[in-house]
Each structure stands twice: as structure tokens, then as C-alpha cells.
Backbone as XML, in Angstrom:
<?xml version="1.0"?>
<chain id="A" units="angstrom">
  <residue number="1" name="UNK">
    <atom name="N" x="-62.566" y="26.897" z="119.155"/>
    <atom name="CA" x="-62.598" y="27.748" z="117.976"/>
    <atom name="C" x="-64.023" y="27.814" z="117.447"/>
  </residue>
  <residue number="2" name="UNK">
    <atom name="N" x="-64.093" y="28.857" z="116.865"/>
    <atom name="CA" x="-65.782" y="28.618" z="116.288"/>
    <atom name="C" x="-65.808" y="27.935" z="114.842"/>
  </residue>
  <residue number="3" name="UNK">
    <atom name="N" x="-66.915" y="27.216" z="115.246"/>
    <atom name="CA" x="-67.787" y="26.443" z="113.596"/>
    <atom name="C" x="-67.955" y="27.601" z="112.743"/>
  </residue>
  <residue number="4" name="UNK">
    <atom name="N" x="-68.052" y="26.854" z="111.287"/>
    <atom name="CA" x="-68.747" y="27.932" z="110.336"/>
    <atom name="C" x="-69.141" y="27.035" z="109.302"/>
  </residue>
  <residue number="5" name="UNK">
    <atom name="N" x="-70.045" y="27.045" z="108.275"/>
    <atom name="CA" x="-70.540" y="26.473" z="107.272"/>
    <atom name="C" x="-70.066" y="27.419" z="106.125"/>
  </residue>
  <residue number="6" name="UNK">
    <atom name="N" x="-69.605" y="26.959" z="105.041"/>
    <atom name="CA" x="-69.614" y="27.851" z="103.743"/>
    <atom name="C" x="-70.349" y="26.806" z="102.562"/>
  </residue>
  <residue number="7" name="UNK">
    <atom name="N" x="-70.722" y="27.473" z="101.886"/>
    <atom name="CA" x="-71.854" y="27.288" z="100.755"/>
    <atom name="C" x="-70.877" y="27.820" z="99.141"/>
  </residue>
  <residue number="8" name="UNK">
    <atom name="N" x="-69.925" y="26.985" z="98.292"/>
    <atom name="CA" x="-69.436" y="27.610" z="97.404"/>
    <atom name="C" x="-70.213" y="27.442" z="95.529"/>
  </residue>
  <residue number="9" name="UNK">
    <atom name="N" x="-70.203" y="28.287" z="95.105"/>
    <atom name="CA" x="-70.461" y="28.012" z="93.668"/>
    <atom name="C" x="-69.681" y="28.239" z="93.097"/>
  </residue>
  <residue number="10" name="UNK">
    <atom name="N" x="-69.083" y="27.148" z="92.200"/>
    <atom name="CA" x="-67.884" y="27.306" z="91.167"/>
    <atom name="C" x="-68.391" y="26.767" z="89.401"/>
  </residue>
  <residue number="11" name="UNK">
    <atom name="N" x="-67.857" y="27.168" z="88.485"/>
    <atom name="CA" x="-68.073" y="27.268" z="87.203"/>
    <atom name="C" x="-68.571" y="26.207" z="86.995"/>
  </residue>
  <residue number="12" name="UNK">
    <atom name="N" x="-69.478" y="25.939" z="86.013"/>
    <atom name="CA" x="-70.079" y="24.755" z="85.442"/>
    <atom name="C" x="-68.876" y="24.301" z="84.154"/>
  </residue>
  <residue number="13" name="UNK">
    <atom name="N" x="-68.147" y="25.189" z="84.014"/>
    <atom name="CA" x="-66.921" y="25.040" z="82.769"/>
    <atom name="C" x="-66.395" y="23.499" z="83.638"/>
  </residue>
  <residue number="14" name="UNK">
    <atom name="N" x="-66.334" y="23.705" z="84.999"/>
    <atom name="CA" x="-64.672" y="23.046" z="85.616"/>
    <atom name="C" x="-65.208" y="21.361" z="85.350"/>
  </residue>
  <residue number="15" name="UNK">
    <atom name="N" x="-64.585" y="20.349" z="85.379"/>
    <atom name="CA" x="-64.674" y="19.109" z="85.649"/>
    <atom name="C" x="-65.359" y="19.079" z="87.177"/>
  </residue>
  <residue number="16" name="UNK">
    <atom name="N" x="-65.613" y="17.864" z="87.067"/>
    <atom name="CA" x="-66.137" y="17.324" z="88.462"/>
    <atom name="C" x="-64.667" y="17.186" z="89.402"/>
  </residue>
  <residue number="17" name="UNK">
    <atom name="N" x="-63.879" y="16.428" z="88.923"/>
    <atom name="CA" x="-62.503" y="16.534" z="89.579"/>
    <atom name="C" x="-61.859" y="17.912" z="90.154"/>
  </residue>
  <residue number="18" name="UNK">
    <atom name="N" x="-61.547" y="19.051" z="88.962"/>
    <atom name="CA" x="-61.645" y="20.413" z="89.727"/>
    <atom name="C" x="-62.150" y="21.336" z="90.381"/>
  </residue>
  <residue number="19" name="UNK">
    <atom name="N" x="-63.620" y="20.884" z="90.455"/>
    <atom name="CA" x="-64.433" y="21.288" z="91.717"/>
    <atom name="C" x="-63.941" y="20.565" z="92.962"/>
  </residue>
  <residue number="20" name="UNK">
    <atom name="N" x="-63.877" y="19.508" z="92.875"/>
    <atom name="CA" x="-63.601" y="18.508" z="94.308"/>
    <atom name="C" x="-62.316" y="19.175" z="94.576"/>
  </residue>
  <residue number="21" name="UNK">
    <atom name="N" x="-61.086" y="19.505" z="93.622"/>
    <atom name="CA" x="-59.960" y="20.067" z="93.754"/>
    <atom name="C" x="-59.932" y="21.153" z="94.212"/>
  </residue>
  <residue number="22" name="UNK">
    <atom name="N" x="-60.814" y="22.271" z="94.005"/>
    <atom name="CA" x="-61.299" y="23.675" z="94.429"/>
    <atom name="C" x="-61.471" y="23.501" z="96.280"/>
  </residue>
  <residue number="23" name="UNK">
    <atom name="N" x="-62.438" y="22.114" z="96.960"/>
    <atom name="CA" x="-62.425" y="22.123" z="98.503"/>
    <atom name="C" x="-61.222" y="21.412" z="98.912"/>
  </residue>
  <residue number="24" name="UNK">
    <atom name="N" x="-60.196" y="20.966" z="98.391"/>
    <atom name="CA" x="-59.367" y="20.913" z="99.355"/>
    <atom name="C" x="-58.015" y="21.436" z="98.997"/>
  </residue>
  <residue number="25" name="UNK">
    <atom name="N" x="-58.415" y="22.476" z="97.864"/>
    <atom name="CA" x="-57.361" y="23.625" z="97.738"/>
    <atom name="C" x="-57.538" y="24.616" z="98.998"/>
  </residue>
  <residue number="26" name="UNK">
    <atom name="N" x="-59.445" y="24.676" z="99.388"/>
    <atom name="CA" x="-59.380" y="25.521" z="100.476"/>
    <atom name="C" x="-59.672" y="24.847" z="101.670"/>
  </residue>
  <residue number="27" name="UNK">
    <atom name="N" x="-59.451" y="23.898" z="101.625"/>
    <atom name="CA" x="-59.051" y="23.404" z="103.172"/>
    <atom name="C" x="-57.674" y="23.183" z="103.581"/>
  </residue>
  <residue number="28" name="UNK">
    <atom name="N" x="-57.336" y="23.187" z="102.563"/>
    <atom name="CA" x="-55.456" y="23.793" z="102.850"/>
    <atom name="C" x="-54.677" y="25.145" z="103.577"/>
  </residue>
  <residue number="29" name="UNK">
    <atom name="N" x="-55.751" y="25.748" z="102.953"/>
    <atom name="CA" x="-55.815" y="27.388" z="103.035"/>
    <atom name="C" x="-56.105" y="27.561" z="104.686"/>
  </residue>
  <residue number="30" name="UNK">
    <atom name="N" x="-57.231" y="27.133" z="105.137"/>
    <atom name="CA" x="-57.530" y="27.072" z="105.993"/>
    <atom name="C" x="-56.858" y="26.258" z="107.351"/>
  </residue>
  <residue number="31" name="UNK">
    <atom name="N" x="-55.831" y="24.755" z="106.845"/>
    <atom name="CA" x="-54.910" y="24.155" z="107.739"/>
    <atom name="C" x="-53.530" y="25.311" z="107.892"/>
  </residue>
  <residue number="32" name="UNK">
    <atom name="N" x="-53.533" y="25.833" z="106.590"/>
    <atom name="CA" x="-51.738" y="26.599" z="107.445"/>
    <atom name="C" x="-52.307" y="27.409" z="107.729"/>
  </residue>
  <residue number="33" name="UNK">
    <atom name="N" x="-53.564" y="28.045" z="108.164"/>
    <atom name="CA" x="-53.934" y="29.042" z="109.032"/>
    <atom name="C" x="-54.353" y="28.833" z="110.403"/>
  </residue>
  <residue number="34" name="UNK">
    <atom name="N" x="-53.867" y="28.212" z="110.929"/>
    <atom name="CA" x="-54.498" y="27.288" z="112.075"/>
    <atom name="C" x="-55.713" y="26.369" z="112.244"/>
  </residue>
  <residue number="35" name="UNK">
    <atom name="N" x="-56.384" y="26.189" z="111.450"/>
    <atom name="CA" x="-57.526" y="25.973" z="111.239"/>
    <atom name="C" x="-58.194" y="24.478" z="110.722"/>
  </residue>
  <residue number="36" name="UNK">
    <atom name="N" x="-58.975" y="23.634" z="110.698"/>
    <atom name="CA" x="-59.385" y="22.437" z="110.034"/>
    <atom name="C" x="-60.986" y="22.419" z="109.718"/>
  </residue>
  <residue number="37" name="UNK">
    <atom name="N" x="-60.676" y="21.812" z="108.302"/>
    <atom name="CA" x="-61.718" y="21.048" z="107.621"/>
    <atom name="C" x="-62.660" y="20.151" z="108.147"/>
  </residue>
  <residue number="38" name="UNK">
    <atom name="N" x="-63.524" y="20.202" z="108.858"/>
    <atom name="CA" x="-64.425" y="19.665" z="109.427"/>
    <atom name="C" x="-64.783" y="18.448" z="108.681"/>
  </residue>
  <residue number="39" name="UNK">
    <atom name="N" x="-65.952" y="18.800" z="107.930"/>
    <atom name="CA" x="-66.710" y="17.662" z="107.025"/>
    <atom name="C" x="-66.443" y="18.512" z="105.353"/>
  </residue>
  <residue number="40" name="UNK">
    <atom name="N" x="-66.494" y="17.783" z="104.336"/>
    <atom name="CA" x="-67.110" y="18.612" z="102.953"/>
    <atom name="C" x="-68.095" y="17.758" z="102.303"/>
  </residue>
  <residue number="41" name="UNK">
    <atom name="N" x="-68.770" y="17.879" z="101.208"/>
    <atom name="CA" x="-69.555" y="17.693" z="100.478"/>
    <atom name="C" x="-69.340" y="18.255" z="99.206"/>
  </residue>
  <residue number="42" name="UNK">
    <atom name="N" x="-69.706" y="17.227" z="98.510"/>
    <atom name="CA" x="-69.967" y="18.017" z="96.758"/>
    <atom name="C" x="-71.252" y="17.623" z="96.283"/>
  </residue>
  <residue number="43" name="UNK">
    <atom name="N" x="-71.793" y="18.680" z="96.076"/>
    <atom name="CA" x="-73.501" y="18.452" z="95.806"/>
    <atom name="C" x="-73.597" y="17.950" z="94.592"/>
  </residue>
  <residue number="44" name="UNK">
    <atom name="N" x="-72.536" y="18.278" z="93.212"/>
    <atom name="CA" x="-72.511" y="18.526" z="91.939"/>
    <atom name="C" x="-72.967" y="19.709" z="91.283"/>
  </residue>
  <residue number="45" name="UNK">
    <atom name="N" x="-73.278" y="19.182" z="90.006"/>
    <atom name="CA" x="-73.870" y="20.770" z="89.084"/>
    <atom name="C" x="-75.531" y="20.564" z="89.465"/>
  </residue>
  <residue number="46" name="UNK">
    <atom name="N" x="-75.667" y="22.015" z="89.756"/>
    <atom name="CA" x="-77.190" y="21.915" z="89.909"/>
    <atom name="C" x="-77.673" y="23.543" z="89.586"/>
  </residue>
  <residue number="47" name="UNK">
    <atom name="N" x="-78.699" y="23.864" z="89.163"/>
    <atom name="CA" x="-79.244" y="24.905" z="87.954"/>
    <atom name="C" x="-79.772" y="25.908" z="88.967"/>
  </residue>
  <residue number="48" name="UNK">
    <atom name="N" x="-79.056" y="27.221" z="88.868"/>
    <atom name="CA" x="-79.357" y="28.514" z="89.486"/>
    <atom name="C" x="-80.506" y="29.148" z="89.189"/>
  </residue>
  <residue number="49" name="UNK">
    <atom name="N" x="-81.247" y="29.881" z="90.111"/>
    <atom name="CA" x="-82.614" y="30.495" z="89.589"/>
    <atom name="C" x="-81.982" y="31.497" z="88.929"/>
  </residue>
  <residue number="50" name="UNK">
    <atom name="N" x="-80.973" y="32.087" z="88.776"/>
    <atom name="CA" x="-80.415" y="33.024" z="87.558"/>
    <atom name="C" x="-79.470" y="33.217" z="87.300"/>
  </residue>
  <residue number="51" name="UNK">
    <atom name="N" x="-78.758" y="33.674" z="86.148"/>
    <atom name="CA" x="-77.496" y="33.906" z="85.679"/>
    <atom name="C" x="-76.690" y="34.174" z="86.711"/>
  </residue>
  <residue number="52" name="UNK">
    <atom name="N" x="-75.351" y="33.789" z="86.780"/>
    <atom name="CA" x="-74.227" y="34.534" z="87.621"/>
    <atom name="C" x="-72.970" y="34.315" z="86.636"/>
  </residue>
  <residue number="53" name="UNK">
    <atom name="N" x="-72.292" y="36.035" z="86.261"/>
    <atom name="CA" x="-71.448" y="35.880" z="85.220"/>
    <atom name="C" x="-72.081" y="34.947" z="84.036"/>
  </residue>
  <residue number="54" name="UNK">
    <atom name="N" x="-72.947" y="35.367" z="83.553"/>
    <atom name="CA" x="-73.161" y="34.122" z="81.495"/>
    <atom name="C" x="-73.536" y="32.547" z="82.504"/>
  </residue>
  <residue number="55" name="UNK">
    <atom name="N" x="-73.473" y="32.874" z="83.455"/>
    <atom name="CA" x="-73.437" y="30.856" z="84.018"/>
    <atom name="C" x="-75.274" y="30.523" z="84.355"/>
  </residue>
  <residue number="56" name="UNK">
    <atom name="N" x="-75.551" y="29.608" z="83.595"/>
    <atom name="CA" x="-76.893" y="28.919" z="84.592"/>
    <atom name="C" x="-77.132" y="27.713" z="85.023"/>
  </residue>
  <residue number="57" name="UNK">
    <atom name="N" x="-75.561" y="26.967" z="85.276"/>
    <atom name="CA" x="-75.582" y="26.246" z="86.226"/>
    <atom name="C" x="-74.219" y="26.122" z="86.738"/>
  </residue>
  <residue number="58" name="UNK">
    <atom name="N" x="-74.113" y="25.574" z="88.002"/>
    <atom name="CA" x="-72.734" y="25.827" z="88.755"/>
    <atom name="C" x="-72.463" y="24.356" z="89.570"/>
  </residue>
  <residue number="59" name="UNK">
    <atom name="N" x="-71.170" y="24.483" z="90.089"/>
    <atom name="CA" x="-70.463" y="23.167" z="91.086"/>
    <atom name="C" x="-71.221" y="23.582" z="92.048"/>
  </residue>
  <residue number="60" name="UNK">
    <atom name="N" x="-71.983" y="23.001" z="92.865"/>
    <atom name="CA" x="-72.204" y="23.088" z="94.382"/>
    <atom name="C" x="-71.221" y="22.574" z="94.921"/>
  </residue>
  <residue number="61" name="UNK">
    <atom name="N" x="-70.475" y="23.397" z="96.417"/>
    <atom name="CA" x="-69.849" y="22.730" z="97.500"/>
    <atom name="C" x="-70.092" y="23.375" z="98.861"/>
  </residue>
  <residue number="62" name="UNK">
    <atom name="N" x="-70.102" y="22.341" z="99.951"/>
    <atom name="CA" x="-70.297" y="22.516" z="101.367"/>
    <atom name="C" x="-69.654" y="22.193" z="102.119"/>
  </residue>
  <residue number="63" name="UNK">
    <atom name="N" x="-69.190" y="23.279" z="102.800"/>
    <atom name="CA" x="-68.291" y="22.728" z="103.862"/>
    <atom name="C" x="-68.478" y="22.951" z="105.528"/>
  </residue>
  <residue number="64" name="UNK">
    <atom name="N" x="-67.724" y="22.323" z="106.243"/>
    <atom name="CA" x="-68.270" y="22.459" z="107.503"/>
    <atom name="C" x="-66.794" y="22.677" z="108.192"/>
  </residue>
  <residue number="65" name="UNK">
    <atom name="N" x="-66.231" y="24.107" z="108.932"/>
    <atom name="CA" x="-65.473" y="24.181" z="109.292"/>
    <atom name="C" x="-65.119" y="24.346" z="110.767"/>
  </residue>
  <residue number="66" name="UNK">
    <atom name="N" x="-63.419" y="24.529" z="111.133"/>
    <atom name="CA" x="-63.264" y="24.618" z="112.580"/>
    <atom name="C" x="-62.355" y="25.639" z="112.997"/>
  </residue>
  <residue number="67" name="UNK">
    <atom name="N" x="-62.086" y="26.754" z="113.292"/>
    <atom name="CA" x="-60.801" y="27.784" z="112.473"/>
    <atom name="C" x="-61.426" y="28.922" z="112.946"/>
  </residue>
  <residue number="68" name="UNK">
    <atom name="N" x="-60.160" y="29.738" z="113.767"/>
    <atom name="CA" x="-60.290" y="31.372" z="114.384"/>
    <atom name="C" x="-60.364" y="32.009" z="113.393"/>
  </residue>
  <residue number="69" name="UNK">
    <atom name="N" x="-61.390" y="33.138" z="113.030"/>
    <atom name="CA" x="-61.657" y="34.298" z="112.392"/>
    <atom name="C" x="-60.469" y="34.787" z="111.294"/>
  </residue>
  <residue number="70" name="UNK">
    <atom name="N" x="-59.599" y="34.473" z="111.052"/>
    <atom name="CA" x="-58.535" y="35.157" z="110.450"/>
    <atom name="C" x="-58.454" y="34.059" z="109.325"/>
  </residue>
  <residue number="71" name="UNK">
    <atom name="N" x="-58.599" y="32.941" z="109.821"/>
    <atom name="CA" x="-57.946" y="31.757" z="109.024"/>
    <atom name="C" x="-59.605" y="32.214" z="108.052"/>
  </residue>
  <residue number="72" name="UNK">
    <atom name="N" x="-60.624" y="32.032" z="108.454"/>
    <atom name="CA" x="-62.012" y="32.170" z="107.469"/>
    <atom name="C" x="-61.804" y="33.510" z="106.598"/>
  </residue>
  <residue number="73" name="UNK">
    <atom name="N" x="-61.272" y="34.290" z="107.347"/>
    <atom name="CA" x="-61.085" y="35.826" z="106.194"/>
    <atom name="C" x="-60.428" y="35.781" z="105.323"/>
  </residue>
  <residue number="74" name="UNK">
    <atom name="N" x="-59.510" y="34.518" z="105.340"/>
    <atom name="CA" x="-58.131" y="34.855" z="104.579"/>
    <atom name="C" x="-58.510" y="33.540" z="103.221"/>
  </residue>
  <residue number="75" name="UNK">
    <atom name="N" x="-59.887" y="32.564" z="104.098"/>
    <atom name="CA" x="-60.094" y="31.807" z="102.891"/>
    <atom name="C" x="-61.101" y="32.302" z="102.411"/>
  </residue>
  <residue number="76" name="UNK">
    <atom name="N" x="-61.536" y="33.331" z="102.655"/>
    <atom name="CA" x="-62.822" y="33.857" z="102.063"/>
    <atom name="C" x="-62.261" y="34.858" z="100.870"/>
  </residue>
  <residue number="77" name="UNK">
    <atom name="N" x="-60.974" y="35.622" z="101.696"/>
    <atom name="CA" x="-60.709" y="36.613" z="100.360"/>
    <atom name="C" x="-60.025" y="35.794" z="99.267"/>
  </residue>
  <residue number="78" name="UNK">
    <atom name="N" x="-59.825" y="34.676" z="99.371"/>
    <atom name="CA" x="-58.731" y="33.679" z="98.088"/>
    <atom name="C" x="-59.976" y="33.413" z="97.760"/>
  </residue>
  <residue number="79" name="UNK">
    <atom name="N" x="-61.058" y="33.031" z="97.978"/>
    <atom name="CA" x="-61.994" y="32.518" z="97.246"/>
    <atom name="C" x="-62.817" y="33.353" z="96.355"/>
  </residue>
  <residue number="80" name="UNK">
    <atom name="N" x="-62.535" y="34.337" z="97.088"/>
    <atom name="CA" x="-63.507" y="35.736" z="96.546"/>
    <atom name="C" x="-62.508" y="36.039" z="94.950"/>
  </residue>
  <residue number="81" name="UNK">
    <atom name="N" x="-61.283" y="36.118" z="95.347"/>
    <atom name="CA" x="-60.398" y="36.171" z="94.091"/>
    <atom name="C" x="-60.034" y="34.982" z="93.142"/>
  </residue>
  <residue number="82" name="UNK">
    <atom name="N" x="-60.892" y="33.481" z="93.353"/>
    <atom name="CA" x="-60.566" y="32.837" z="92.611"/>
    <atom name="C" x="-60.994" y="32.942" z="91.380"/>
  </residue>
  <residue number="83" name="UNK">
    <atom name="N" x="-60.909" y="33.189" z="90.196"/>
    <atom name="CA" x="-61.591" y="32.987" z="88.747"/>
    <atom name="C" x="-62.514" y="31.813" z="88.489"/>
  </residue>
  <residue number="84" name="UNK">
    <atom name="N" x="-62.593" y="30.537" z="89.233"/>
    <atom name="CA" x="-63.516" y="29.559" z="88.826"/>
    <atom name="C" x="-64.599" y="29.308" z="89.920"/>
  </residue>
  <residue number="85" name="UNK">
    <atom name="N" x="-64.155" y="30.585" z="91.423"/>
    <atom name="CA" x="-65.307" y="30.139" z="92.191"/>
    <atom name="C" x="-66.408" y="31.779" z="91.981"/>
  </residue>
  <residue number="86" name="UNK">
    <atom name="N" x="-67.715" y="31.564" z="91.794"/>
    <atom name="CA" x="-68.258" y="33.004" z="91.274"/>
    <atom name="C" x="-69.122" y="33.064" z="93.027"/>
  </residue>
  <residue number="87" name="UNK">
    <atom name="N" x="-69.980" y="32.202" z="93.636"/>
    <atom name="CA" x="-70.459" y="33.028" z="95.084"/>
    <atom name="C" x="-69.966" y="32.142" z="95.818"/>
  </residue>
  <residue number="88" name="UNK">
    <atom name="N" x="-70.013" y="32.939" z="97.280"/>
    <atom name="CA" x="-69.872" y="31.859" z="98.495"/>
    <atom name="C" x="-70.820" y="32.915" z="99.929"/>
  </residue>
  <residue number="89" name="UNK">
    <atom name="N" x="-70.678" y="31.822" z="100.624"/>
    <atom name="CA" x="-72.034" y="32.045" z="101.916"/>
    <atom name="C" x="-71.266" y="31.369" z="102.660"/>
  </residue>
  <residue number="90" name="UNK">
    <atom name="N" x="-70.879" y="32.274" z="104.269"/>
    <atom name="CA" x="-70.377" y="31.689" z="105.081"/>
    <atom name="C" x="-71.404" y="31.789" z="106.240"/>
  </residue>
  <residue number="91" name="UNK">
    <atom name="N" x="-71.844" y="31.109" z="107.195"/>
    <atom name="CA" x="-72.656" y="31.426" z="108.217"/>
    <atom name="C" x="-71.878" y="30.941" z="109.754"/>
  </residue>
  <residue number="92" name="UNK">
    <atom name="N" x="-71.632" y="31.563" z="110.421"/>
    <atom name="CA" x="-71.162" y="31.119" z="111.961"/>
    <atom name="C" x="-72.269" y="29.925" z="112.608"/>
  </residue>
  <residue number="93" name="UNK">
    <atom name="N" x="-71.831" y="28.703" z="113.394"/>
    <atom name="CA" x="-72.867" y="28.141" z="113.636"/>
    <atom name="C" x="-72.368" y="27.951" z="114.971"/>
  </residue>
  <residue number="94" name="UNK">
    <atom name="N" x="-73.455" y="27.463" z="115.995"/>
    <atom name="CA" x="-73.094" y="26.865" z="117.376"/>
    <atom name="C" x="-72.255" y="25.629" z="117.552"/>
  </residue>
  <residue number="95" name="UNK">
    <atom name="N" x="-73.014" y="24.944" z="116.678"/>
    <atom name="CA" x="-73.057" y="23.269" z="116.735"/>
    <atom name="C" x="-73.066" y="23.070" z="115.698"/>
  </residue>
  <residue number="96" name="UNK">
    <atom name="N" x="-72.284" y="21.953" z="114.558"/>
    <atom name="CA" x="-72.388" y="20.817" z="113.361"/>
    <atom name="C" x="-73.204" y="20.334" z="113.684"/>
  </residue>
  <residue number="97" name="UNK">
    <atom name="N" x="-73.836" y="19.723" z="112.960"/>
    <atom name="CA" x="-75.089" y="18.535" z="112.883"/>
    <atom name="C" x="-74.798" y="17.442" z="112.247"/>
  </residue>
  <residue number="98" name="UNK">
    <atom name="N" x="-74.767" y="16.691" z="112.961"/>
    <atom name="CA" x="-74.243" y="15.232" z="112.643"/>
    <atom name="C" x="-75.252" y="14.668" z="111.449"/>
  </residue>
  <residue number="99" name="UNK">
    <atom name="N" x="-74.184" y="13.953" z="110.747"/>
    <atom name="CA" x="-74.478" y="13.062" z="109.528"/>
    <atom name="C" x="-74.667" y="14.278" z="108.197"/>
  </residue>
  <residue number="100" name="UNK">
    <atom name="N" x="-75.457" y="13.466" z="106.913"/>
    <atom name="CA" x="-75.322" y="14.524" z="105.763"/>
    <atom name="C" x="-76.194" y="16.084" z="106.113"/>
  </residue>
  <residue number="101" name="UNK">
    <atom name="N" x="-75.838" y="16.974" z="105.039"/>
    <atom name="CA" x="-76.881" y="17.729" z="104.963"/>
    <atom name="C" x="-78.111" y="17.847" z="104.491"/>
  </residue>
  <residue number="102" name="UNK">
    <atom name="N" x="-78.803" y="18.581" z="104.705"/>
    <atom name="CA" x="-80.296" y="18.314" z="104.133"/>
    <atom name="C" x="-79.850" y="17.687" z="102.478"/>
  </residue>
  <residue number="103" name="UNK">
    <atom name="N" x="-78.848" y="18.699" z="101.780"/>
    <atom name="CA" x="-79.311" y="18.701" z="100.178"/>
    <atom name="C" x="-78.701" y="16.874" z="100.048"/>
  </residue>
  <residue number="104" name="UNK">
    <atom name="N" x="-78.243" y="16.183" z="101.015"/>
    <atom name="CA" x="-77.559" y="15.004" z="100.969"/>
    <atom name="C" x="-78.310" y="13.755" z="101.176"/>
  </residue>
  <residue number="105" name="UNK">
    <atom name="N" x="-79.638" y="14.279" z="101.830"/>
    <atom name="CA" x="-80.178" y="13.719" z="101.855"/>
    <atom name="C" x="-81.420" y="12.828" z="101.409"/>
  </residue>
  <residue number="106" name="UNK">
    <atom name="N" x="-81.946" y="11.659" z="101.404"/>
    <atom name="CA" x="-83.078" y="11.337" z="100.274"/>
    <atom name="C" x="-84.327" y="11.706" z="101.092"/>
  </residue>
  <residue number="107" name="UNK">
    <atom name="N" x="-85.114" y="12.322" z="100.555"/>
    <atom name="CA" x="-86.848" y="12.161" z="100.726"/>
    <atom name="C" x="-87.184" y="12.024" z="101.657"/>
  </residue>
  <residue number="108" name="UNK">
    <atom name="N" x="-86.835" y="10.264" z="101.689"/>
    <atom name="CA" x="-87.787" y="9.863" z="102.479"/>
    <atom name="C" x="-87.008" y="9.662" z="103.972"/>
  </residue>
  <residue number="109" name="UNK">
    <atom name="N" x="-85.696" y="10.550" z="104.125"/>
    <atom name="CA" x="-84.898" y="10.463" z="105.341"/>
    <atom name="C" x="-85.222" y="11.755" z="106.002"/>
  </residue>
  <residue number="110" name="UNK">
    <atom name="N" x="-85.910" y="12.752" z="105.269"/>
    <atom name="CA" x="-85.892" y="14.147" z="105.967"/>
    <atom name="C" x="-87.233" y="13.868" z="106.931"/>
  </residue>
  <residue number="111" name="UNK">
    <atom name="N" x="-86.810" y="15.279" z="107.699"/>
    <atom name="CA" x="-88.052" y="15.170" z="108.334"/>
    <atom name="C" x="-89.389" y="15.589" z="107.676"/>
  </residue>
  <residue number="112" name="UNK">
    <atom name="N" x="-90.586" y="14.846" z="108.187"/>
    <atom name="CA" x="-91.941" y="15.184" z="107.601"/>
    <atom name="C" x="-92.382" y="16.747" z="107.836"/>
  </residue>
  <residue number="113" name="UNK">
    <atom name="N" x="-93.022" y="17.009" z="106.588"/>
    <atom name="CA" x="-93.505" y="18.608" z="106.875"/>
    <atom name="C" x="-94.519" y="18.410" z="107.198"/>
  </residue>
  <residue number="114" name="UNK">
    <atom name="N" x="-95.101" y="19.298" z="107.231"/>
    <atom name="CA" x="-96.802" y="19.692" z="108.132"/>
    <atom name="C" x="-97.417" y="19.113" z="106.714"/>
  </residue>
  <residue number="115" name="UNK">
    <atom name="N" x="-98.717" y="18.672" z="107.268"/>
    <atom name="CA" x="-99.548" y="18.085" z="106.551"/>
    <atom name="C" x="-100.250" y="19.167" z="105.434"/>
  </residue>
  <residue number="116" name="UNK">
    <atom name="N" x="-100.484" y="18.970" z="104.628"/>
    <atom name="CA" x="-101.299" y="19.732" z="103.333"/>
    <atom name="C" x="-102.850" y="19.788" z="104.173"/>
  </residue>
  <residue number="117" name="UNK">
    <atom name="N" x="-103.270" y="20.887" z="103.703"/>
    <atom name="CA" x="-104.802" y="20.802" z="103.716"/>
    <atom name="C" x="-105.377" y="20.585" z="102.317"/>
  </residue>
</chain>
């Protein structure tokens, strides 16, 4: 089946608990569709470079999925219609990448950038 990554922003209104509740409302979505929940992540609240709906800051969540095309459309349009989730970003990938994601990660675990002049 193919991978996919989604990227969700949900209300800064919700608790920390109903954000976490928000990814495995849709990894549900995604199991009775044939489909499974790979990895998730909750980044927390973290501050948008601009308004979305009155909001300037939102739930980060990430997920890493496993699920034929139908099962992703069908959690994309529930999400699209949820009232507490405002964007989402799905990207097709080859391969997961083992362990956290970048935003999961500390400093001094990423890789080094090119040197400053």
C-alpha cells in the first residue's frame, strides 16, 4: 500500500487531550477503511506566521500512514469537515524514516548545516 505523511492544524481553543483525541479519531477512520496508522506525533501548540480563521496559534499533529487511496480521501474529506481541525498537508512518500521527525527532534541530534561564512 502506499505511505503518506499528513501535517494537521487543529484549534488552539481544544485541550491538549482533544487534540491527541482528534489523531486517533483519524486513525480510526483510516483502520475501517482498510488502512493503518503508522507512527503519530503531537508537536503541541506552536504560533502560525498568520491568522487562520481569528487563530494565531494551533495543535500541531503528524502522522505517518499506510492505506490505499480511498481510505486517505475519505480521511481527508472528514478532516476537511471537522470544525476543530482548520489545515492539513498530505504528501505521498516512498519510504518512512525511521525514528522522530525533524520537529521531534533536539539541536544537537539533527544533522549539521553548512558552515556560515
Amino acid at each position: 500500500m502506499p505511505l503518506y505523511e499528513h501535517v494537521m492544524i487543529a484549534r488552539q481553543d481544544l485541550s491538549n487531550t482533544q487534540a491527541e483525541g482528534l489523531i486517533e479519531h483519524f486513525g480510526a477512520v483510516l483502520s475501517d477503511n482498510g488502512g493503518k496508522l503508522v507512527d503519530s506525533e503531537y508537536w503541541g501548540v506552536k504560533t502560525m506566521a498568520y491568522k487562520i480563521n481569528k487563530n494565531r496559534k494551533g495543535h500541531y499533529a503528524f502522522l505517518r500512514t499506510d492505506a490505499p487511496a480511498p481510505a486517505i480521501q475519505e480521511m481527508e474529506r472528514l478532516m476537511r469537515l471537522h470544525d476543530d481541525v482548520m489545515r492539513v498537508l498530505t504528501i505521498k512518500m516512498d519510504e518512512h524514516k525511521e525514528g522522530p521527525s525533524v520537529q521531534m527532534q533536539k539541536r544537537d541530534e539533527r544533522d549539521s548545516r553548512r558552515e556560515r561564512r
